[in-house]
C-alpha positions in Angstrom: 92.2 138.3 90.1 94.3 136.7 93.0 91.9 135.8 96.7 93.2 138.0 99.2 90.9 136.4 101.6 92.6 134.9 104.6 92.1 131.0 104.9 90.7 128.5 107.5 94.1 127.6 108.7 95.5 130.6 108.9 92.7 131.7 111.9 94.2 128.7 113.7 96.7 128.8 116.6 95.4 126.2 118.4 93.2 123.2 118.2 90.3 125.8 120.0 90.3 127.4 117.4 89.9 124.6 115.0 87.1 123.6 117.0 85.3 126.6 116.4 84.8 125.6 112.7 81.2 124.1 111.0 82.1 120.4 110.6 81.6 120.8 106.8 85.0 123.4 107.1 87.1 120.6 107.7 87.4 119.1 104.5 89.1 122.6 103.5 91.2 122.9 106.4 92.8 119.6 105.4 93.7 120.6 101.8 95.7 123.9 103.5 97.4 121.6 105.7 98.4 119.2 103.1 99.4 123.0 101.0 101.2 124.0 104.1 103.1 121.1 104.7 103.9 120.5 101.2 105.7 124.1 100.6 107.0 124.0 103.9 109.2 120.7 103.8 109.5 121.6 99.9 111.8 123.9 101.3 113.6 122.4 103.8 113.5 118.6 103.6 111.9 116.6 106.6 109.5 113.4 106.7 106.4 113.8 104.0 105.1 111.1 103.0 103.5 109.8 106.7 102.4 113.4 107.4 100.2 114.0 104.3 98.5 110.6 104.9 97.7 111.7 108.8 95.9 115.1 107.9 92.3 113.9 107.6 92.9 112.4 110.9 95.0 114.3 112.8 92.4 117.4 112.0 89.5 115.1 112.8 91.3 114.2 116.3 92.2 118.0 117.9 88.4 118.5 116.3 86.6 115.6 118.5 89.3 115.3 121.4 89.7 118.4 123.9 93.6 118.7 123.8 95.9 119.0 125.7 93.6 118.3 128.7 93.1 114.7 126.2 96.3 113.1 125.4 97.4 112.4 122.2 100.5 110.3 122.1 102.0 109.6 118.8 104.5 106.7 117.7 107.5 108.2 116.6 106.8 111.4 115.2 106.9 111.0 111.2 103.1 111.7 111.2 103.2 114.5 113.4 104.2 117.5 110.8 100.2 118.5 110.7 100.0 117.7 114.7 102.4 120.9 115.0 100.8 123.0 112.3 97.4 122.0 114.4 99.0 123.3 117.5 100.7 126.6 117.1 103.5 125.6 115.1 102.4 126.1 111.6 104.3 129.6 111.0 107.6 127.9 112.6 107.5 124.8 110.3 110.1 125.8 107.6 112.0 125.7 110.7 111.8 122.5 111.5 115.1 120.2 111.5 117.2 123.1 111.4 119.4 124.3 114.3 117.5 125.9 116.9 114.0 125.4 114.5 111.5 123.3 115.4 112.4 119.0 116.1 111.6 117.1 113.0 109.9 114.9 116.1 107.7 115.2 119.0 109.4 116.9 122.2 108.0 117.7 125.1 109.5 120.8 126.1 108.6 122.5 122.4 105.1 122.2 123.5 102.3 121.1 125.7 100.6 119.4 123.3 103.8 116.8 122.3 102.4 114.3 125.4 105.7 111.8 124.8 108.6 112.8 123.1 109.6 109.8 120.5 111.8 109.2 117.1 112.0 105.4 118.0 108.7 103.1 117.1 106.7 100.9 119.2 106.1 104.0 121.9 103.1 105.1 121.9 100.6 102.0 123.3 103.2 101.5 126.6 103.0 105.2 126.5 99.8 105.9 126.7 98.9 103.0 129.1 101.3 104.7 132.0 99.5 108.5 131.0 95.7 106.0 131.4 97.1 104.5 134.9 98.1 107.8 135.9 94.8 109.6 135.0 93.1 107.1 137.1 95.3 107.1 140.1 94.6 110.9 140.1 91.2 110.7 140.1 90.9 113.0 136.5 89.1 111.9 133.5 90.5 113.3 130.9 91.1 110.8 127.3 94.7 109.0 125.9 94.4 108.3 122.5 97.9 106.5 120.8 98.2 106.9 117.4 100.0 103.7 116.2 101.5 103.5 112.2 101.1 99.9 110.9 104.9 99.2 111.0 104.6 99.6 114.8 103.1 96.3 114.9 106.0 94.7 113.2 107.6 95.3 117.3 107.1 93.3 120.0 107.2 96.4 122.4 103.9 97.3 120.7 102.1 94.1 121.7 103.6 93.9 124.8 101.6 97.4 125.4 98.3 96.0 123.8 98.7 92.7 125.9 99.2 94.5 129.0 96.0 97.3 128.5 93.9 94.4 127.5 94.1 92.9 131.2 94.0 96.5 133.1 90.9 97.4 131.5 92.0 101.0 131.2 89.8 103.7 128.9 92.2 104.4 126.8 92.0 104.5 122.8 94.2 103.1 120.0 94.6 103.9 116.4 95.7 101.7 113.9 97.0 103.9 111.0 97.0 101.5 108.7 98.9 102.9 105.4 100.6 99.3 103.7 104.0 101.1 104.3 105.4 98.6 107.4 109.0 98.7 105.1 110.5 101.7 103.9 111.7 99.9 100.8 109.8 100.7 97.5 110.4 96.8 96.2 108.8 95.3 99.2 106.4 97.9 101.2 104.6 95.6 103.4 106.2 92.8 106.1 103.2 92.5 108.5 101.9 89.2 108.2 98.9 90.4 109.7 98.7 93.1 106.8 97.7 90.1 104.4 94.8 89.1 106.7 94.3 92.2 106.8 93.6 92.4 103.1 92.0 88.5 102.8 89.4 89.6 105.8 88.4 93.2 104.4 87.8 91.6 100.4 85.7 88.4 102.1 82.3 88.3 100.6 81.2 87.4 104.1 83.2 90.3 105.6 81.4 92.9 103.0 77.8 91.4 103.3 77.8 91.5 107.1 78.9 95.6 106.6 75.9 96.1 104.4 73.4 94.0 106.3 74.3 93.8 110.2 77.1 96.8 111.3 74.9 99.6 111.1 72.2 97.9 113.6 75.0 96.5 115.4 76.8 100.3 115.8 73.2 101.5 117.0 72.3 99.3 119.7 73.0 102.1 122.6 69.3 102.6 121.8 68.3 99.3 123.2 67.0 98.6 126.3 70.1 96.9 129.0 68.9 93.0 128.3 68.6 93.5 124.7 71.9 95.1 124.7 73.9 92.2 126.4 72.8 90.2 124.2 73.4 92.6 120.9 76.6 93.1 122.2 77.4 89.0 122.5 76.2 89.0 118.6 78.3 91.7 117.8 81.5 90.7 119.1 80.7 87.0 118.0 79.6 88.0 114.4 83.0 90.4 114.4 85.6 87.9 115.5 84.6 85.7 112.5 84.6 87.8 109.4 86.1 91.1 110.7 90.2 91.6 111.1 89.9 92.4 114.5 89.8 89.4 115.7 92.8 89.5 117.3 92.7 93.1 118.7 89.4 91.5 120.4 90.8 88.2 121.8 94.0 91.0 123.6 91.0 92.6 125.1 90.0 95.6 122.8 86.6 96.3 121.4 87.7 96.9 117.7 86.0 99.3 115.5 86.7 99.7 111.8 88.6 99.6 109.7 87.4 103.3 108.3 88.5 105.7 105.0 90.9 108.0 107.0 90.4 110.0 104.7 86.8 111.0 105.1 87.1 113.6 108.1 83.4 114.2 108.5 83.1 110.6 109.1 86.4 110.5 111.3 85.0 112.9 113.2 81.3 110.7 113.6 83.3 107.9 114.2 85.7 109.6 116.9 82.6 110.9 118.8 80.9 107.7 119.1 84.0 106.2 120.6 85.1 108.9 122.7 83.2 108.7 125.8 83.0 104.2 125.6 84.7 102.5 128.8 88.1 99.8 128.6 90.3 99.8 125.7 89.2 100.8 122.2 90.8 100.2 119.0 90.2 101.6 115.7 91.4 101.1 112.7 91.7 103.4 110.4 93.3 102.6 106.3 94.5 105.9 105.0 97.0 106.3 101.9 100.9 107.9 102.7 101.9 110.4 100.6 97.6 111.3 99.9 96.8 114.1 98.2 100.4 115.4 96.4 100.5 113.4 93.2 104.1 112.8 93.4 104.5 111.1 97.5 101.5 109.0 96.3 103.4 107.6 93.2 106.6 107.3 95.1 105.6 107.0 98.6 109.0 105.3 99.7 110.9 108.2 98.1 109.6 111.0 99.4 109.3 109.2 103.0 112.1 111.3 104.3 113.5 114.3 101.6 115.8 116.8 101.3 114.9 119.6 99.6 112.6 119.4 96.4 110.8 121.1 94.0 107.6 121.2 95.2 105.8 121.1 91.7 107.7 118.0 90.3 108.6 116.3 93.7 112.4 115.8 92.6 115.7 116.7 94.5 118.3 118.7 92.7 121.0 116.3 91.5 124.1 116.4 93.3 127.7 115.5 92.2 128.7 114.8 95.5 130.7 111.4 96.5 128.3 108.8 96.7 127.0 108.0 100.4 128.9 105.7 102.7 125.8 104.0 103.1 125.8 103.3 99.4 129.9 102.1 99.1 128.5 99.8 102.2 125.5 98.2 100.6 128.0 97.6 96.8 130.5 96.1 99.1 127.6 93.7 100.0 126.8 92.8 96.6 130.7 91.6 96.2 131.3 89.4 99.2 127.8 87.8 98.8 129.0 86.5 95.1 131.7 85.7 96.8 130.7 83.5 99.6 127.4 81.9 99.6 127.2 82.1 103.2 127.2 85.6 104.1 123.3 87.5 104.5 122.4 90.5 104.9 119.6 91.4 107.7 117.5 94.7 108.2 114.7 96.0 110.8 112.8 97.8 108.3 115.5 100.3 106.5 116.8 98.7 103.6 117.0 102.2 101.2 118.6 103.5 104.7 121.0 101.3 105.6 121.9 100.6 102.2 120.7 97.0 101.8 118.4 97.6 99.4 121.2 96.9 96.9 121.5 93.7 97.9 117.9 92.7 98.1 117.5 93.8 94.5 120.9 92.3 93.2 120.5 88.8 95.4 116.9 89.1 96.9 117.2 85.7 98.3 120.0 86.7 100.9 118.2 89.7 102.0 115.7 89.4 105.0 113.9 92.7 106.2 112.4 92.3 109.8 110.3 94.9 110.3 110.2 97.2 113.2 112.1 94.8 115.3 115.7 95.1 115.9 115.6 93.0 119.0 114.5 90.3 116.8 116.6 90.9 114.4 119.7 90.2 116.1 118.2 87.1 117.6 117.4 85.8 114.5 121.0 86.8 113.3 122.1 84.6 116.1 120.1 81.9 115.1 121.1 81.8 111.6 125.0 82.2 112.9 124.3 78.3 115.0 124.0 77.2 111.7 127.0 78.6 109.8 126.1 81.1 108.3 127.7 85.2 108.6 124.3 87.4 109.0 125.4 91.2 108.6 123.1 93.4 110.7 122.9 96.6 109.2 120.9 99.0 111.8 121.1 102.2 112.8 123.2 103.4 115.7 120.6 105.3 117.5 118.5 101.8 117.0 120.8 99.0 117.3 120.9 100.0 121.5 117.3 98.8 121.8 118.4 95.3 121.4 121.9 95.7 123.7 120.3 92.7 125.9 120.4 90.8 122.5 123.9 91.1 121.9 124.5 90.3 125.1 123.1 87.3 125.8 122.2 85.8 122.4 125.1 86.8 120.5 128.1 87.6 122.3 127.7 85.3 125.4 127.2 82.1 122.8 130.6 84.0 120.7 128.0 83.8 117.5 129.7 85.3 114.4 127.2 87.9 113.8 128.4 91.2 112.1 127.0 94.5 113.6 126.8 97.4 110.8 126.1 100.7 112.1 125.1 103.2 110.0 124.7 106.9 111.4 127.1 106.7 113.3 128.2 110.2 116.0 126.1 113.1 115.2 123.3 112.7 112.3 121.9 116.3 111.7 118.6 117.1 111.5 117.1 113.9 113.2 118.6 115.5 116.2 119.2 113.7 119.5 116.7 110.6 119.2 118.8 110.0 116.1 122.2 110.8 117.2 124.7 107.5 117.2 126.4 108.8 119.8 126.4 106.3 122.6 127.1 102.6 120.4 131.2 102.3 121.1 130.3 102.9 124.7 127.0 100.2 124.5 129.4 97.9 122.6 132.5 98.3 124.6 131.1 96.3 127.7 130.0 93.9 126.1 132.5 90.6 126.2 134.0 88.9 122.7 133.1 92.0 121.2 135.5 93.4 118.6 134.7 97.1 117.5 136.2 99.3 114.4 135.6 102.3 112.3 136.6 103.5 109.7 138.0 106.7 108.3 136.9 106.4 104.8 134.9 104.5 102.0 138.3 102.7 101.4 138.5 101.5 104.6 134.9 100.9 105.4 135.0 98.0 102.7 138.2 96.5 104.3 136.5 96.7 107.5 133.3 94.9 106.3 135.4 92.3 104.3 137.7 91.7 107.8 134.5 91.5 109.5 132.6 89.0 107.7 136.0 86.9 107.3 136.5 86.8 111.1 134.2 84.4 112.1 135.8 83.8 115.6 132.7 85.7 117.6 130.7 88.9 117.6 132.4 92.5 115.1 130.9 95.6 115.3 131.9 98.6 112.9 130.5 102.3 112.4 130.3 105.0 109.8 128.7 108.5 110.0 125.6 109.4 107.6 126.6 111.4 104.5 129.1 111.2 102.1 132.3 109.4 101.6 135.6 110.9 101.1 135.1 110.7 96.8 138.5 108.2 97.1 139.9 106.5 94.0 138.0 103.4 94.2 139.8 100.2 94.2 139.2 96.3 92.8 138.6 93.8 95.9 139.3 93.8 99.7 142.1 93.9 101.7 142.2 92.1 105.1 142.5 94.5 108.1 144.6 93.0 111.1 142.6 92.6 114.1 143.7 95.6 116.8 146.0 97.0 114.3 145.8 100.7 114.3 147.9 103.1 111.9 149.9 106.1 112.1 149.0 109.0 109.3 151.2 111.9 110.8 154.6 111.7 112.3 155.0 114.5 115.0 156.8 115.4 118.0 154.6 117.0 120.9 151.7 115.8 121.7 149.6 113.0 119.7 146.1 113.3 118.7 144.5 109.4 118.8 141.2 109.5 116.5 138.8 106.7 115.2 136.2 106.7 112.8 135.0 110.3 111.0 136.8 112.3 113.9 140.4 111.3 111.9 140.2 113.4 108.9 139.5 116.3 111.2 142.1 115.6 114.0 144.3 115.3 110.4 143.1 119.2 109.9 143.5 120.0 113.3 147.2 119.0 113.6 147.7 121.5 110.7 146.2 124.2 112.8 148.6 123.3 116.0 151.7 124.0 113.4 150.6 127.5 113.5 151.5 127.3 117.1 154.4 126.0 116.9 152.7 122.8 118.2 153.6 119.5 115.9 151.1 117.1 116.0 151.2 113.3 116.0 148.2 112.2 114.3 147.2 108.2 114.8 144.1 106.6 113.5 143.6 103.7 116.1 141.2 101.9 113.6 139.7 99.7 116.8 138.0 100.7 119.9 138.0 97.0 121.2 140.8 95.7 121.5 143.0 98.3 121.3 146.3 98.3 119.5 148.7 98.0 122.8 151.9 97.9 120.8 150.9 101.1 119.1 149.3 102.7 122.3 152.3 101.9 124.9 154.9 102.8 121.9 153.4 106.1 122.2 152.9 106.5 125.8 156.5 106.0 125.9 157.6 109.1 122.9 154.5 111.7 124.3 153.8 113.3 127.7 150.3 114.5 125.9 148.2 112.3 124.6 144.2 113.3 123.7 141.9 111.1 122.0 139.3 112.3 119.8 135.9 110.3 118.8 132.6 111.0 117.5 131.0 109.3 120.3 130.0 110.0 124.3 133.1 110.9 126.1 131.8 108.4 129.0 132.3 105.2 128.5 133.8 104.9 124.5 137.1 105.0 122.8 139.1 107.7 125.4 137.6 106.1 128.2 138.9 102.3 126.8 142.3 104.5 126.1 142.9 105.7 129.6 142.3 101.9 131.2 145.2 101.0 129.3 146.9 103.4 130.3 146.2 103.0 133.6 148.4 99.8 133.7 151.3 101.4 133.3 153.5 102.3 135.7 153.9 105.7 134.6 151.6 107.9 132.1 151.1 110.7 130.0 148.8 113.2 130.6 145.5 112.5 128.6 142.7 114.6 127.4 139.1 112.4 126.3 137.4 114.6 124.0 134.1 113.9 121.8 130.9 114.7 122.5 129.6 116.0 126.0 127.9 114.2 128.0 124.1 115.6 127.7 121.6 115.7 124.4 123.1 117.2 121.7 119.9 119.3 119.6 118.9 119.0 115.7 121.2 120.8 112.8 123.6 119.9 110.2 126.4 117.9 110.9 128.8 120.8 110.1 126.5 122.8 112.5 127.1 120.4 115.5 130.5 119.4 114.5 131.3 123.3 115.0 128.6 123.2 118.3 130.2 120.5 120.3 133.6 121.8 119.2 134.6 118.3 117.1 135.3 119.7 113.5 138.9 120.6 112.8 138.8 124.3 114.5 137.6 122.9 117.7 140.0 120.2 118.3 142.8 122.4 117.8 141.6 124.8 120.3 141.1 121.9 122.7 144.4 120.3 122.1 146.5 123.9 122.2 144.7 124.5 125.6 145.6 121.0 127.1 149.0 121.1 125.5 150.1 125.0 127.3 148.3 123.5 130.9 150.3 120.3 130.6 153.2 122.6 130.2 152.7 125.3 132.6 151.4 127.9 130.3 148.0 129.7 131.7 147.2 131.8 129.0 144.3 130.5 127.0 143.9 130.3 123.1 141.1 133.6 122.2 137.9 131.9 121.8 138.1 128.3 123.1 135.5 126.6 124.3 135.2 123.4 125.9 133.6 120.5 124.5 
């Protein structure tokens, strides 16, 4: 007979409500989270893996901590999914990632309890320090807790926040969740060096015999009398920095507590309590499992990290004959040219199976170096390895290859190093939304002297690309290509060397021409069919470079065109129109030109079509666009029915 009774988590809206609950209830409410989040994503894809293994402790924290008077700040927000269900979220959560559903991240402005909006790592401790300062400048008291995963501390930005807490002395509390996933990539999951003394530390006879013997006096001495405690309290952190693994955490100025089961959330919640009300910076650390508690995110935890949608009772995606993924025709191209020349490598900051590298490091592991978290390192050490003569390729995405402009900058380009800049999710990426959107690199890139900048408009041409790119070797090349599939071209044996500048011309017309690069040429393509319905015929060039641009090409058709519009997947400030119109400047006369891509403001979560059709990019749009600006530039005022501005 089916239980019509109503469960635990569905009497919670808010983490009050949670905290209403016996102690004992918990271990139930985290099995209906884990159930809940489970069919939810099932449904509509989203990160798994990181929220299952956050449950126990993300229940155990809205339980202990009085949020959202206490601030919870989490890095990035992969392990936030029960943090929303927690929070008034839960019936909205097949939503999430979907246009106008709830952000696959945390965002400030979807509720009160999302302290620090994030989808970049390394966050939270810098964070969570400014919240602490401001707490105490305003005379509250209220808690900051930052939950930190363990590939946070493959960034610098995170130690720069634990250096900086450990000399101000603030009460603040951070947790380590420490889950042995730092890479992404099933064949190598961990690239902490600190997770192996991690692991040496917590099996060390010494380590296990002082836990049984000395940590339970040693957590109890509160009991004491004040001299006894001082002294207790030298023993403890003494005995602790030899044969515990926080012996670093306590030499930056943290007391360090743990490492605890996560997954125990009658003890979290002991062990939170404890904590809560102790003065200058905590840490804990906490070891929890990703994927925990669904059998198939705990065999394959790299796999169903971030999913589309699956059958929940097997775990698998339905196949799909689709083209394969530019990402994928990227990381074969590797493959090739590293057979080919011995001095090419390929470098990550901890996305191999996302950037498509992870071809390479199981084909030729020894030319494949993943980073970690770290992408200003990354391109530093890039430069480094180029001083010596080699051709690093830095395949990182768009959206987190600007956190390390200064490295380009300075260590790259102003040293003209021959490093190779990939970007992959490139212009508008779907359901990541906007902390995920590649939408600003040709502008980044642009400024930036020596630098040469391409993208291509299909698979085809995104191997010629890499192939000119690693063969140019005469200072710093950039190129970008959108998430998703390829075209499904014929492929084709070998490369084909792409002249520097050189753009091409795909449609003869005679009014007006539409300049495109990258994934906005195939739909200028389809727009210039549109115009012919207009009467309108369409010139239709794909410019192939942002930097430098082709002047032949551009002041050939400055002089044949009195309306020109450029069209890229990028900001309109500062990117390819904006490079298009300096030219054009020079000249003594010029056409009329229209810059069109996306607006300047935060574009929200959907599906690429979604946006495309949103910001008025796909083929519809820029048709409507370009009839409008080709009428005003010849003195017609009536408007195309339905246009809207971009």
């Amino acid at each position: 007979m089916k239980n019509d009774r109503p469960t635990l988590l569905s009497r919670i809206d808010s983490p009050a409500d949670l905290r209403q609950l016996d102690v004992q209830d918990l271990r139930t409410v985290c099995r209906e989270v884990r159930e809940h989040l489970v069919d939810s994503v099932s449904r509509t894809g989203g990160h798994l893996g990181a929220g299952l293994g956050a449950v126990e402790l993300t229940v155990a924290l809205h339980y202990v901590f009085d949020t959202p008077a206490d601030k919870l700040v989490w890095d990035t927000g992969h392990q936030a999914y029960p943090h929303k269900i927690l929070t008034g979220r839960k019936d909205r959560l097949a939503s999430i990632r979907q246009l106008n559903g709830l952000s696959g991240f945390l965002k400030r402005d979807e509720s009160e309890y999302d302290t620090f909006g994030a989808g970049h790592a390394n966050t939270a401790i810098s964070a969570a320090l400014g919240m602490a300062a401001a707490r105490d400048y305003d005379g509250r008291s209220n808690k900051v807790v930052a939950i930190v995963g363990d590939g946070s501390l493959t960034g610098g930005m995170a130690y720069e926040g634990l250096n900086n807490a450990g000399l101000l002395k603030k009460d603040m509390i951070v947790i380590l969740n420490d889950n042995k996933m730092v890479s992404l990539s099933a064949n190598k999951p961990t690239l902490w060096s600190l997770h192996d003394y991690f692991s040496e530390a917590l099996t060390h006879p010494s380590y296990n015999k002082f836990k049984a013997n000395v940590w339970d006096l040693t957590g109890k001495l509160d009991v004491f009398g004040d001299r006894l405690r001082v002294v207790a309290g030298k023993l403890e952190r003494g005995v602790k920095a030899v044969v515990t693994p926080g012996m670093m955490f306590e030499a930056l100025g943290f007391r360090y507590f743990g490492p605890f089961n996560g997954h125990n959330v009658v003890k979290l919640v002991e062990v939170f309590r404890h904590v809560k009300d102790l003065r200058g910076p905590i840490l804990l650390h906490v070891i929890t499992e990703k994927g925990k508690g669904y059998e198939p995110a705990e065999k394959d935890a790299s796999k169903l990290h971030g999913v589309t949608p699956f059958d929940k009772e097997t775990g698998r995606s339905p196949k799909s004959d689709a083209p394969p993924a530019y990402t994928k025709v990227f990381g074969q191209a590797m493959v090739e040219l590293c057979r080919q020349d011995p001095r090419i490598v390929g470098i990550t900051a901890a996305m191999p199976d996302g950037t498509g590298l992870d071809i390479l490091q199981q084909a030729m592991p020894e030319r494949f170096f993943d980073v970690g978290i770290a992408e200003q390192h990354a391109v530093t050490f890039a430069a480094g390895m180029a001083t010596e003569g080699y051709v690093p390729v830095v395949a990182i995405y768009s959206t987190f290859l600007q956190r390390a402009f200064d490295q380009i900058a300075h260590d790259v380009s102003l040293q003209d190093l021959s490093v190779v800049f990939v970007m992959d999710r490139a212009g508008l990426v779907g359901a990541d939304g906007p902390t995920h959107h590649g939408v600003l690199d040709l502008s980044y890139l642009r400024c930036i002297p020596n630098m040469v900048i391409m993208a291509p408009k299909d698979e085809l041409e995104l191997r010629d690309m890499l192939f000119t790119a690693v063969e140019h070797r005469r200072g710093p090349i950039a190129l970008r290509y959108p998430r998703g599939n390829s075209r499904g071209l014929p492929p084709k044996e070998g490369f084909e060397r792409i002249p520097i500048g050189k753009g091409e011309t795909l449609r003869r017309g005679k009014d007006m021409a539409l300049l495109a690069v990258g994934s906005m040429v195939h739909n200028s393509l389809g727009a210039a069919e549109r115009l012919v319905r207009h009467g309108i015929d369409a010139e239709v060039v794909n410019m192939r470079f942002v930097k430098p641009l082709d002047m032949d090409l551009l002041n050939e058709l400055a002089g044949r065109f009195s309306c020109i519009m450029t069209v890229e997947e990028n900001s309109i400030i500062g990117g390819f129109g904006s490079a298009v119109a300096e030219a054009l400047m020079q000249r003594p006369s010029a056409p009329r030109l229209k810059i069109y891509g996306v607006p300047d403001g935060y574009v929200q979560h959907g599906t690429p079509a979604e946006l495309w059709t949103l910001t008025g990019l796909d083929a519809e749009g820029i048709a409507r666009t370009a009839l409008a600006f080709y009428n005003e530039a010849a003195g017609v005022s009536v408007r195309p029915k339905g246009e809207h501005s971009a």
